[in-house]
C-alpha positions as CSV (number, residue, x, y, z in Angstrom):
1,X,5.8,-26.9,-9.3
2,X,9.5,-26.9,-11.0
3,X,10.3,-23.7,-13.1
4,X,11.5,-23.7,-16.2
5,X,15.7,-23.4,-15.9
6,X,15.6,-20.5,-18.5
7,X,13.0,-18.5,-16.0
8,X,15.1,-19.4,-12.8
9,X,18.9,-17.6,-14.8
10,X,16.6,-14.4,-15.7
11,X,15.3,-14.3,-12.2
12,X,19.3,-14.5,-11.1
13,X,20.3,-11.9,-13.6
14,X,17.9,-9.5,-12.3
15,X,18.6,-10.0,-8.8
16,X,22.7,-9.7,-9.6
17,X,21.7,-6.5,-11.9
18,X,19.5,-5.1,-9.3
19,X,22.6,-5.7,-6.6
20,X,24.8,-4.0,-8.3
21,X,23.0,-1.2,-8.9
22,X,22.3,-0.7,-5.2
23,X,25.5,-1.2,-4.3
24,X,26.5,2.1,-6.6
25,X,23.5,4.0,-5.1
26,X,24.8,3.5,-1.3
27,X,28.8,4.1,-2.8
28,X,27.5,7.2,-3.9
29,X,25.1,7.9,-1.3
30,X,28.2,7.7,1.4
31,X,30.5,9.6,-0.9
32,X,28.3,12.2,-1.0
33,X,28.1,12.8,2.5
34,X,31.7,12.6,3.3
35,X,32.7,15.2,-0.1
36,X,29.9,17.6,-0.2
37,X,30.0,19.6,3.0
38,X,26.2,21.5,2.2
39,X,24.7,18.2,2.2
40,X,22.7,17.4,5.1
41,X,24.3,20.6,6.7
42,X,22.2,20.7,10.0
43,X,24.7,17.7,11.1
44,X,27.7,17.6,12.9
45,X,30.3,16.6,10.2
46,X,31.5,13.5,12.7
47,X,27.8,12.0,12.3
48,X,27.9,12.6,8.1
49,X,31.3,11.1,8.3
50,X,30.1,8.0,10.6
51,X,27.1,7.8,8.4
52,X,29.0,8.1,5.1
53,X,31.3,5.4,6.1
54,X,28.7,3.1,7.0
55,X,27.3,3.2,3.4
56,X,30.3,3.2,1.3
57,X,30.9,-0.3,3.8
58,X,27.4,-1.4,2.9
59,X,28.2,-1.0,-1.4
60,X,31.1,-3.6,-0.8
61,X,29.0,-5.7,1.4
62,X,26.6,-5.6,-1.3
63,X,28.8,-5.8,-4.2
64,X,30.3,-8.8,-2.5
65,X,27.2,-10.4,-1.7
66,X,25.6,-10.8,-5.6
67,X,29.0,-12.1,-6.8
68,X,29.2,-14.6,-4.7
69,X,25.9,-15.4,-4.6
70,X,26.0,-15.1,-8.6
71,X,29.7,-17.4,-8.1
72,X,27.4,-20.1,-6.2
73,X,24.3,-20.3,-9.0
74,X,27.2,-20.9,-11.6
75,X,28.8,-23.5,-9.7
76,X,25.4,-25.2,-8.5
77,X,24.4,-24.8,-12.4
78,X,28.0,-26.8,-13.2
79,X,27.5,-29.6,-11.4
């Protein structure tokens, strides 16, 4: 059963939109642990640190993920 091509880009569009978005939420997420120093204050600052880092790497990996997955629909679409 074949969806309609129209269906199939909305579906993409959501899923880029919805990357995106996640990837801010963990950016700000791991920038809030390394800049606000009452947040999550029962940790040792090395762990927040560790942690923040860890999410602020996530974003990109994120970010980087629905372009090139959005890059590959476009060129699959192309051809």
């Amino acid at each position: 059963m074949n969806k309609p091509a129209d269906l199939w880009s909305m579906r993409e569009k959501v899923i880029f939109v919805f990357g995106i978005i996640m990837s801010l939420v963990y950016l700000v997420i791991g920038l809030s642990l390394l800049s606000i120093g009452n947040f999550l204050a029962e940790y040792d600052k090395i762990v927040k640190i560790g942690i923040g880092c860890i999410f602020i790497a996530y974003s990109f990996f994120r970010l980087w993920r629905a372009f090139t997955n959005w890059k590959k629909s476009n060129n699959e679409d192309e051809e």
